[in-house]
C-alpha positions as CSV (number, residue, x, y, z in Angstrom):
1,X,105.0,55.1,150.8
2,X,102.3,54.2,148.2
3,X,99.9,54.1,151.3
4,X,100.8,57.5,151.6
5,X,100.8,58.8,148.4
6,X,97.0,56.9,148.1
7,X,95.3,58.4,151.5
8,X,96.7,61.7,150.3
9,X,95.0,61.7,147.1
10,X,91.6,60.7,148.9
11,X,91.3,63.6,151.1
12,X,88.8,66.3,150.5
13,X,89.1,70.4,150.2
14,X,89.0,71.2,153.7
15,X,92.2,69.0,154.3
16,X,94.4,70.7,152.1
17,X,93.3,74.6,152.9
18,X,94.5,73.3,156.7
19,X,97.4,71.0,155.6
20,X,98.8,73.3,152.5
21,X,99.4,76.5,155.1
22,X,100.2,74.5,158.3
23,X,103.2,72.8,156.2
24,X,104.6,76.2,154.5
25,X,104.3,77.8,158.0
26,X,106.4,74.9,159.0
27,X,108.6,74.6,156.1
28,X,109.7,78.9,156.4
29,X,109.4,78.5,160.6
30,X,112.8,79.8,160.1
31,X,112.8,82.7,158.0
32,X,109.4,84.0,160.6
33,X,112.2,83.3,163.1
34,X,114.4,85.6,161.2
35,X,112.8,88.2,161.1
36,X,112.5,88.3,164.8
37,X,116.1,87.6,165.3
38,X,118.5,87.6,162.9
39,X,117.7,90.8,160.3
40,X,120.8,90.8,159.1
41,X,121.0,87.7,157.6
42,X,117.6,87.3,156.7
43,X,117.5,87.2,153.2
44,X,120.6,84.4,153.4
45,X,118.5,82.5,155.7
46,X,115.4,82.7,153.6
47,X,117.3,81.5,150.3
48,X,118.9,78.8,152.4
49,X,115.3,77.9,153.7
50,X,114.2,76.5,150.7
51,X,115.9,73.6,149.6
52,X,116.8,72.8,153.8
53,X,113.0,71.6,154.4
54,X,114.1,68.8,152.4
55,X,116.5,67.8,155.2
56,X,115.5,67.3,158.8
57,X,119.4,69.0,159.9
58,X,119.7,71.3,156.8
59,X,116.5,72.6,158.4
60,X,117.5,72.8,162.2
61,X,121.1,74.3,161.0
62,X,118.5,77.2,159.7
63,X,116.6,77.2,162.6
64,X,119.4,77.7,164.8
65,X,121.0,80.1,162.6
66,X,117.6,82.5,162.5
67,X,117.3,82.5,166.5
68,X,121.2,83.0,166.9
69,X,121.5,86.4,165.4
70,X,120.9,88.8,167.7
71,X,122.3,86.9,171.0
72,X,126.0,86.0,169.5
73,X,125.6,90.1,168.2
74,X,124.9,90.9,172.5
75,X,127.5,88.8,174.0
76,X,130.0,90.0,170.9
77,X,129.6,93.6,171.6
78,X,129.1,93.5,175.8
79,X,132.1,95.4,176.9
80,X,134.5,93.1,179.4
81,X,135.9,94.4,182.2
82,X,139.8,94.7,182.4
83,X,141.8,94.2,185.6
């Protein structure tokens, strides 16, 4: 970790104005997401979004929960067909 933490202090300019974006892109992929998919909950997601980068499956439960809005709304509301 200190290895880390050193190489990190090293780098130049150009490596944080690609690094600093490329990880908050990463970070808020979900709330993008949501606003694709899931409208509805997107303010929820986003809130949840923030601390849940700090966990790996905080962070796929939002992921998931972004691009599952508007399928689970579909199959919910298709009518079925009564025999």
């Amino acid at each position: 970790m200190e290895q880390l933490l050193q190489h990190l202090q090293q780098q130049n300019l150009l490596f944080w104005l690609w690094f600093a974006p490329l990880l908050l892109v990463s970070w808020f992929l979900p709330t993008l997401l949501a606003l694709f998919f899931n409208r509805k909950h997107l303010k929820l997601i986003a809130l949840a979004n923030i601390p849940a980068g700090l966990s790996v499956i905080a962070w796929g439960g939002c992921m998931v929960w972004a691009v599952t809005g508007k399928i689970w709304q579909k199959s919910s509301s298709a009518p079925t067909e009564s025999r």
